[in-house]
Wavefront OBJ file of the C-alpha trace (Angstrom):
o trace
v -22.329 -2.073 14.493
v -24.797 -5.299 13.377
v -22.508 -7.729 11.590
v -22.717 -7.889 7.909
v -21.703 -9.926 5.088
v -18.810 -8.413 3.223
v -17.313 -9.695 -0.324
v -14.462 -7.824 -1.269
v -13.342 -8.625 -5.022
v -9.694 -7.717 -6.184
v -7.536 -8.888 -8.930
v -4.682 -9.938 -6.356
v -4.603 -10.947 -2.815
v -1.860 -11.522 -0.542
v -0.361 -14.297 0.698
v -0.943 -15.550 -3.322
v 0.799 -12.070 -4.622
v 3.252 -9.604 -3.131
v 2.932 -5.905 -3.699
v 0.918 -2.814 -2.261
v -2.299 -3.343 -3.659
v -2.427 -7.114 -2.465
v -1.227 -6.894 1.220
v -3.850 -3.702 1.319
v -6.549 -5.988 0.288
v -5.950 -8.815 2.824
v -5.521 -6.314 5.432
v -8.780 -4.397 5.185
v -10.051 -7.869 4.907
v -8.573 -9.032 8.040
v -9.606 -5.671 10.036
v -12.940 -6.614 8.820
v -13.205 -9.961 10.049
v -11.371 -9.125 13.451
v -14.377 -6.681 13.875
v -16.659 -9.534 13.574
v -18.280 -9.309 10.089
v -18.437 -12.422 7.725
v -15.626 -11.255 4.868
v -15.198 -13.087 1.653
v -11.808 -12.080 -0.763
v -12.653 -13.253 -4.017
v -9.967 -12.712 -6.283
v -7.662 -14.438 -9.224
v -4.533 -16.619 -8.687
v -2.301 -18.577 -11.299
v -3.075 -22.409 -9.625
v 0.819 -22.563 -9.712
v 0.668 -19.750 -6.581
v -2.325 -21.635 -5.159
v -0.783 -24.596 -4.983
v 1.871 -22.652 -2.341
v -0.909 -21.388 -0.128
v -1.509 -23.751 2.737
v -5.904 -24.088 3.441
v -6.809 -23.520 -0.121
v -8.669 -26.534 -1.250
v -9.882 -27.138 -5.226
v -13.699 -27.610 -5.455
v -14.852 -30.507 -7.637
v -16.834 -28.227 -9.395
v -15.416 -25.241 -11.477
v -17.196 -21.521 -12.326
v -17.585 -20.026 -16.146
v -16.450 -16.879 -17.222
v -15.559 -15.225 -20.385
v -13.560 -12.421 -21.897
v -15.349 -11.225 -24.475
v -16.580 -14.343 -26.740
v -14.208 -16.515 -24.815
v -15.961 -18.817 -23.005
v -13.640 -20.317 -19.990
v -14.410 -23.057 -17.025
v -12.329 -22.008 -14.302
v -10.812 -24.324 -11.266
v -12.299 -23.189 -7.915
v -10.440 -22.475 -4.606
v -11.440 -22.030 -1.153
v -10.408 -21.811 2.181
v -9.636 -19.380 5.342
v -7.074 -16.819 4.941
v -3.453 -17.149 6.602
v -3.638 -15.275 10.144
v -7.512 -14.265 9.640
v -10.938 -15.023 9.822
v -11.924 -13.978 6.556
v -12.329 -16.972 3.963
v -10.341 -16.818 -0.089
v -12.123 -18.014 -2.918
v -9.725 -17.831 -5.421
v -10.425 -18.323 -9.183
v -7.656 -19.844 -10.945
v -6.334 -18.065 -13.794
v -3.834 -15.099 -14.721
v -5.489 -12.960 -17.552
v -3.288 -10.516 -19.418
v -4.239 -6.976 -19.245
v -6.612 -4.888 -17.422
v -9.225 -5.780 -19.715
v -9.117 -9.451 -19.491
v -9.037 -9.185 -15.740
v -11.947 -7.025 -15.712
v -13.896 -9.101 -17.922
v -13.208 -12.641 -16.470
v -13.848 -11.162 -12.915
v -16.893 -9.306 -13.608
v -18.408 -12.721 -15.497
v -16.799 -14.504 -13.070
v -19.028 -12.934 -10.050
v -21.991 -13.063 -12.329
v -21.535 -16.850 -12.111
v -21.043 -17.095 -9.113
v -24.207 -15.214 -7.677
v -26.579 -16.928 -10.161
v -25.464 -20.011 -8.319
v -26.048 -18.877 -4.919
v -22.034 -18.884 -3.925
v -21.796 -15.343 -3.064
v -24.880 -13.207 -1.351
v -23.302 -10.611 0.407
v -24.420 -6.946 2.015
v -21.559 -4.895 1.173
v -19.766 -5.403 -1.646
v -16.217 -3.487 -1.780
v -14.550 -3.620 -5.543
v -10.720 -3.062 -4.529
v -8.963 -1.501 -7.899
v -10.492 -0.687 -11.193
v -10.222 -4.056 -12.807
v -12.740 -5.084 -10.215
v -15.346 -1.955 -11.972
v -17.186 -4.751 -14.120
v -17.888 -7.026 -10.878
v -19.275 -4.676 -9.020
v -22.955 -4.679 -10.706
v -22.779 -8.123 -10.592
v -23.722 -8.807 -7.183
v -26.602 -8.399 -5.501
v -25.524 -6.047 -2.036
v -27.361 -3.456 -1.037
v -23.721 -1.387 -0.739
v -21.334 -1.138 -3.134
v -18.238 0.481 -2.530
v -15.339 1.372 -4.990
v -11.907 1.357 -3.914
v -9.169 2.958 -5.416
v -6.225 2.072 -3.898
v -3.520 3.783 -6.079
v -5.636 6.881 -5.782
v -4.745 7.173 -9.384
v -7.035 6.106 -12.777
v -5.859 4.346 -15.335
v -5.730 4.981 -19.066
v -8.627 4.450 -21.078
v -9.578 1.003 -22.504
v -8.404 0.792 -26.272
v -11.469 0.017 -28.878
v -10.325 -3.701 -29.240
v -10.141 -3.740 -25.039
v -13.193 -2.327 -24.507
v -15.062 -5.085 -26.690
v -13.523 -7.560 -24.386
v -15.909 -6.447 -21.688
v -19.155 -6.816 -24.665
v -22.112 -4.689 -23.328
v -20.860 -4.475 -20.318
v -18.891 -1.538 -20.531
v -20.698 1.533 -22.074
v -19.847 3.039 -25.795
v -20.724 6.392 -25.183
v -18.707 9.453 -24.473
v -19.680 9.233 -21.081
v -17.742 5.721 -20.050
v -14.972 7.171 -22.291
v -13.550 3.651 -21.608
v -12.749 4.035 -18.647
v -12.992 1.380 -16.078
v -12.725 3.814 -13.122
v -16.171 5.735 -14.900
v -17.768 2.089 -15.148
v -17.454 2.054 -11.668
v -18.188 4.741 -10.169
v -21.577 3.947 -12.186
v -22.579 1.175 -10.114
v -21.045 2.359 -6.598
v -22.696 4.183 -3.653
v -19.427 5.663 -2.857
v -15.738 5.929 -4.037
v -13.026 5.309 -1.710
v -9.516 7.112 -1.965
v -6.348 6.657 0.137
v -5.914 10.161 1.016
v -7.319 13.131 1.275
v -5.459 14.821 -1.836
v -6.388 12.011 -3.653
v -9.791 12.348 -2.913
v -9.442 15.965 -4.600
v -7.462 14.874 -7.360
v -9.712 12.174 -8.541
v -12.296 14.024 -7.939
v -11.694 16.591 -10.879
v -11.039 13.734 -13.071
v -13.026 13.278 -16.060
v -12.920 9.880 -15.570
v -15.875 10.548 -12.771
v -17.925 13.301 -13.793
v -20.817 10.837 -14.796
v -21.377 9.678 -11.170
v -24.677 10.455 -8.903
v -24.311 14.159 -7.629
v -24.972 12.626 -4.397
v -22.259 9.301 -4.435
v -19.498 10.410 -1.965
v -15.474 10.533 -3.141
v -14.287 9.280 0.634
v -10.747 9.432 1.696
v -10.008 6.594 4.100
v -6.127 6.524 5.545
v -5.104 2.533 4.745
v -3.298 0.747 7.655
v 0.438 -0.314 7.399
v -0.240 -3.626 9.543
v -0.759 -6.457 7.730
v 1.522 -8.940 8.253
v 4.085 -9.141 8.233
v 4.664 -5.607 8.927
v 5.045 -5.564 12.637
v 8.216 -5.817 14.262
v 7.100 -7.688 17.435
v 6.603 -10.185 15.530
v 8.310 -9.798 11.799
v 10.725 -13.270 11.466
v 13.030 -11.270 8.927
v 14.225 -8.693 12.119
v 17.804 -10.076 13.752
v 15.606 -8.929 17.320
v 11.976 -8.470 18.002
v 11.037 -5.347 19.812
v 7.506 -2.828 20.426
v 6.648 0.381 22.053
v 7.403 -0.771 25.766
v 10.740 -2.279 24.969
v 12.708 -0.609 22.359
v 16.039 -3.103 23.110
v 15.077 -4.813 19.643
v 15.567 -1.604 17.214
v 18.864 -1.240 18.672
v 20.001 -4.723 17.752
v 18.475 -4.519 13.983
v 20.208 -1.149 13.899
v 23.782 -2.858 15.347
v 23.036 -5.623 12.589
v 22.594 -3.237 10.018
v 25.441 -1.670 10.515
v 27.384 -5.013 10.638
v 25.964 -5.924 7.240
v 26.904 -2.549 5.542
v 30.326 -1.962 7.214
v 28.957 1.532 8.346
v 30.936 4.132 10.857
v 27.680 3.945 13.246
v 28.264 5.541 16.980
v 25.188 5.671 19.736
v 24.024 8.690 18.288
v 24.844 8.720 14.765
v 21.592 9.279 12.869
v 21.497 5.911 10.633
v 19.007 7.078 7.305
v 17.731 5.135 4.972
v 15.987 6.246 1.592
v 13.525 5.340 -0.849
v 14.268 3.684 -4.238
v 15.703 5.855 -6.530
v 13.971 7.203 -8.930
v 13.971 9.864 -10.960
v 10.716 10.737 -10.793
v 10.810 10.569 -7.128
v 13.294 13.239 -6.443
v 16.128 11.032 -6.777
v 18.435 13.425 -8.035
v 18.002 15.922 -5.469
v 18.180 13.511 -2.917
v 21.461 12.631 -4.326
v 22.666 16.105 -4.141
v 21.556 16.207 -0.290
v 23.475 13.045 0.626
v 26.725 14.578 -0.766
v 26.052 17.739 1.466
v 25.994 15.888 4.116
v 30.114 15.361 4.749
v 31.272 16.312 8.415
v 27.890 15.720 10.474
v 27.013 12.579 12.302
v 24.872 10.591 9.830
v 25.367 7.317 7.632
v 23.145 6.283 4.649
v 22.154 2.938 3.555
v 20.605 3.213 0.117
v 18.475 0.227 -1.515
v 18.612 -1.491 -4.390
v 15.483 -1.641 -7.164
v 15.546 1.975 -8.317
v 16.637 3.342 -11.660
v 19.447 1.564 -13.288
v 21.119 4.993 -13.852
v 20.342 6.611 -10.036
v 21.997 3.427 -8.960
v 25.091 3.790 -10.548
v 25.745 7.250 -9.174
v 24.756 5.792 -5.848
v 27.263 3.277 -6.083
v 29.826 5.855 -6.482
v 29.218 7.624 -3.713
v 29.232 4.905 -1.559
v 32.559 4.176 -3.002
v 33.768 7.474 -1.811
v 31.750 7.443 1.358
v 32.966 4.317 2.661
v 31.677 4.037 5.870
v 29.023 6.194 5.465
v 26.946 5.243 2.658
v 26.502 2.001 1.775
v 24.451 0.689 -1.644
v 22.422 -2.584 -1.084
v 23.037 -4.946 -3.993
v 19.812 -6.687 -4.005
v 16.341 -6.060 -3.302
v 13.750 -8.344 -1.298
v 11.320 -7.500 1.346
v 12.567 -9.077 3.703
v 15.784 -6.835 3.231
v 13.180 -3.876 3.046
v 11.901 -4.623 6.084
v 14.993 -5.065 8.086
v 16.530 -1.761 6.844
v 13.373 -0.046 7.881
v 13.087 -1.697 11.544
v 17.001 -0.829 11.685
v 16.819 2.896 10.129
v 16.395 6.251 12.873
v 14.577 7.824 10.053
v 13.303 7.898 6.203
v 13.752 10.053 3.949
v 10.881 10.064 1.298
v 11.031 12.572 -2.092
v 7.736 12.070 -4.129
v 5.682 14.987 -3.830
v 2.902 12.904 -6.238
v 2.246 10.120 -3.009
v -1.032 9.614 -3.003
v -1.002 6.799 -0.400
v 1.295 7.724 1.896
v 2.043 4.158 2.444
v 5.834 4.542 2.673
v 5.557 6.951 5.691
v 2.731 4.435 7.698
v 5.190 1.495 7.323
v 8.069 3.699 8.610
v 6.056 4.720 11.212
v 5.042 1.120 11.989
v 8.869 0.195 12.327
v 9.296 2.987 14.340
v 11.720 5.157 12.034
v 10.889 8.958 11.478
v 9.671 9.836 8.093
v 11.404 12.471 6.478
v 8.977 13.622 3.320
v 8.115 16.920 0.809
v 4.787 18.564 2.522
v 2.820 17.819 -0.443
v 0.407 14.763 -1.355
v -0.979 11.742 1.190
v 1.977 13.231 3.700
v 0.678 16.344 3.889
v -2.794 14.793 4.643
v -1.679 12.470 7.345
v 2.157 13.736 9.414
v 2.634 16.528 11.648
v 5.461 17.981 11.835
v 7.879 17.363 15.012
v 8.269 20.081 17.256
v 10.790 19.655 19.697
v 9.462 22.630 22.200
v 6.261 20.540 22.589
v 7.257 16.861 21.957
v 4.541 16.116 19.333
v 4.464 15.310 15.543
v 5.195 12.418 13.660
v 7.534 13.519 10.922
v 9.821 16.177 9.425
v 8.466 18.255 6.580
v 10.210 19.986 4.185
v 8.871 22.541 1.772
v 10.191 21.221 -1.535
v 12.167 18.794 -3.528
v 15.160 21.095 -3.679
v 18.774 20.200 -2.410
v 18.961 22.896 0.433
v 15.787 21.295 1.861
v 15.969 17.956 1.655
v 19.631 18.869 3.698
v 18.247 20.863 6.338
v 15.391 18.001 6.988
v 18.055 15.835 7.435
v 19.942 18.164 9.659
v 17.012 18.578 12.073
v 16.748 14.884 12.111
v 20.734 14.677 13.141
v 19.881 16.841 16.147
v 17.234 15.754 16.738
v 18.594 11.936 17.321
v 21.689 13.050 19.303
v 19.152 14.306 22.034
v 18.564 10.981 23.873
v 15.639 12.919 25.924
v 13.685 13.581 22.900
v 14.866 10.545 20.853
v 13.554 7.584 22.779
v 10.229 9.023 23.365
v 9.388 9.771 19.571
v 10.427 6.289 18.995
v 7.941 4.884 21.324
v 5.532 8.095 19.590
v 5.929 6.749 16.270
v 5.082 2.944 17.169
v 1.686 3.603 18.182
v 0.400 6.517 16.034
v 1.698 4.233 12.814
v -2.083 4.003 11.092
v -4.107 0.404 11.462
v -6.586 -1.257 9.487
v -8.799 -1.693 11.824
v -9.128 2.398 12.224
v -10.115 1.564 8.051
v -12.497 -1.044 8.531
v -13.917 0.959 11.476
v -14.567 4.353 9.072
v -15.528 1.430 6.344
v -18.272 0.628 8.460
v -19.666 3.780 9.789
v -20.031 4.786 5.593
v -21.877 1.336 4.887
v -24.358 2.601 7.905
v -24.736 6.047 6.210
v -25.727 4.568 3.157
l 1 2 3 4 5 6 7 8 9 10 11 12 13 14 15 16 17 18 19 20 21 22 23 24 25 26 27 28 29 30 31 32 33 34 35 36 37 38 39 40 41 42 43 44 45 46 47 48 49 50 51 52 53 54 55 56 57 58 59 60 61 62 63 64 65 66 67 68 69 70 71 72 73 74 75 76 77 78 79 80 81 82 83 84 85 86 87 88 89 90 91 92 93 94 95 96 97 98 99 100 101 102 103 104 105 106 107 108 109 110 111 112 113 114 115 116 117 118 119 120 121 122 123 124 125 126 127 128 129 130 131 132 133 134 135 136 137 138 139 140 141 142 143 144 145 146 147 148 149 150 151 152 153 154 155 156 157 158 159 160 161 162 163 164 165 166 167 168 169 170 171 172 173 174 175 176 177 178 179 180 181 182 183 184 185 186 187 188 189 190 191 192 193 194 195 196 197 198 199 200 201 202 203 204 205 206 207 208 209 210 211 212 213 214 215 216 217 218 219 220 221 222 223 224 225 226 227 228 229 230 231 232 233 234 235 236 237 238 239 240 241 242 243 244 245 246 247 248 249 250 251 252 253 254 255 256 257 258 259 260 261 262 263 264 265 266 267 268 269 270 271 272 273 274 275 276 277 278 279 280 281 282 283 284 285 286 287 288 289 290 291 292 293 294 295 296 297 298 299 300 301 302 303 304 305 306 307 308 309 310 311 312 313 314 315 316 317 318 319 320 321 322 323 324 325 326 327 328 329 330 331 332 333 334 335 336 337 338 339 340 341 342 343 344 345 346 347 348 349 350 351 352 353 354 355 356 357 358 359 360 361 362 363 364 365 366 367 368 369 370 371 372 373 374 375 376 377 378 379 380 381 382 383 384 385 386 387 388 389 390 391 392 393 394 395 396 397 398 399 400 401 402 403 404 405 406 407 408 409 410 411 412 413 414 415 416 417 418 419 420 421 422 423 424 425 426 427 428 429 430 431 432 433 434 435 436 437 438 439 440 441 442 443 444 445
């Protein structure tokens, strides 16, 4: 593949922001760059968060933008990414709204290439607030990225004027920032492969080209810091060829939470609770669950309500399901590297970025066969030795139980156990398998 000259332009970028969308933007761009191309993130930043990020250096000069008759002169940041090759330009500022962002980074990247800053090949909007910027460059490929693989509501009147002519007025654009870019983009890109087929009913993109492809790329789960040979929030270190490390996160684990853990006790964790996530039926499972060799450790940052009832049962689980008070990622990521297996309960995940990271911490997902985890895990069968999850058929009590149930057996069989470990650990999905089916569409086109 001849090396190219990619710009990538999102609202948020890790190391500035945390947050899905952010870590998945610095680690397509980091894939990129590792595969040799010339990879630019341009993207906003309050100068406050700049300030933090070590190789980010103010130009003397700034760049002028606007939201609608707002005209702005913006500081200027550059340098080379943390743990990359790529290089951040980074306008300072923090707009308020999806329209403001839109605007100010669409006029931004007008700027920008008027001046001769940016002159790149392939030019990859990542989210819908980057829809207005991606006419304004002058690459050969555009590419339109939507990393929730969901669209946003439509742009009120007063929002829409923000963008001026920009944005179109007729029925068509509906307001819609995902239909203004899908105007200017030689393909779409979605996260999964129901996504793909969700969006692409969507109103929101019937006015594209008949012949501008909906793709469905799998995203990668490691950008750091998501690897646990080399995470610094793990207790222990540890990889596919020596395992020793998961055992000590899972002995600190159970240290922290004061939980009943023997060698072959199944330790589960869970996702947030949420209601809309299934969290009352996976509620119902966990109290199903008395008498059978299994302890819980349930995280903080869900529903206020969903927490409370957690709490509870912890308090008459002692021992065997213990409530986290507090949510970080760092905590998030130790509970994962420490957990035997994951139980997930949206049947709406369109990413199916909860399952990769388990995955990339070793730790079995457990997830409804519907959405980005139908798409991407295979169910384990023991008779074989192959698969990458458990499935279960719906978010009802008596399945979420039996999941976990095969899981419990499936852990106290130290033949089986310690290779799907090892199994998991290298099938988790990488960016650079993205940037590599990134590429082959930019030759297509």
């Amino acid at each position: 593949m001849p090396t190219r000259d990619f710009l990538i332009i999102t609202d948020a970028v890790a190391p500035l922001v945390e947050g899905e969308t952010p870590l998945a933007a610095a680690g397509v761009s980091r894939a990129l760059a590792a595969a040799g191309h010339r990879t630019t993130v341009l993207s906003l930043g309050a100068p406050e968060s700049v300030a933090r990020v070590p190789g980010l250096a103010r130009r003397l000069r700034t760049i002028s933008a606007s939201i609608g008759e707002q005209a702005l002169d913006l500081s200027l940041y550059e340098g080379r990414a943390v743990l990359s090759n790529s290089e951040l330009i980074i306008i300072g500022a923090q707009p308020s709204g999806r329209a403001q962002t839109a605007a100010l980074l669409g006029s931004a990247v007008k700027s920008l290439a008027s001046d001769g800053l940016i002159s790149p090949e392939v030019t990859i909007a990542w989210g819908e607030t980057a829809a207005a910027a991606l006419s304004a460059t002058s690459a050969s490929v555009r590419l339109f990225v939507l990393p929730s693989g969901r669209i946003g509501a439509p742009l009120s009147a007063a929002d829409a004027q923000l963008l001026g002519t920009t944005l179109l007025s007729d029925d068509l654009g509906t307001r819609s920032l995902v239909a203004l870019g899908s105007l200017s983009a030689n393909a779409i890109l979605a996260p999964s492969a129901s996504a793909a087929r969700t969006l692409g009913s969507s109103a929101a993109l019937s006015a594209r080209a008949s012949d501008e492809p909906l793709v469905a790329i799998r995203f990668g789960s490691d950008e750091p810091p998501n690897d646990p040979a080399s995470d610094p929030a793990l207790p222990a270190n540890y990889a596919s060829g020596n395992l020793g490390g998961k055992i000590e996160c899972r002995r600190a684990a159970a240290r922290r939470c004061s939980l009943a853990l023997g060698p072959r006790t199944l330790l589960l964790t869970v996702a947030p609770l949420r209601r809309e996530k299934g969290a009352e039926v996976v509620l119902s499972a966990l109290e199903r669950l008395r008498g059978f060799d299994v302890v819980t450790i349930i995280p903080a940052g869900g529903d206020p309500d969903m927490g409370e009832r957690a709490s509870l049962l912890a308090m008459e689980n002692p021992g065997r399901i213990a409530m986290l008070a507090t949510a970080d990622e760092a905590t998030e990521r130790q509970i994962r590297a420490a957990a035997d297996a994951f139980l997930l309960a949206d049947d709406d995940d369109r990413t199916g970025r909860a399952a990769g990271l388990a995955q990339r911490y070793g730790t079995l997902p457990i997830a409804v066969d519907a959405g980005a985890n139908r798409d991407n895990l295979v169910d384990y069968d023991p008779r074989s030795a192959t698969g990458s999850a458990l499935l279960y058929g719906s978010l009802e009590t008596f399945q979420i139980e039996s999941a976990i149930r095969r899981a419990i057996a499936l852990r106290a069989d130290g033949d089986l156990w310690a290779p799907l470990v090892k199994a998991l650990l290298d099938v988790a999905p990488r960016w650079a398998a993205a940037a590599s089916a990134i590429e082959e569409l930019c030759r297509q086109i």
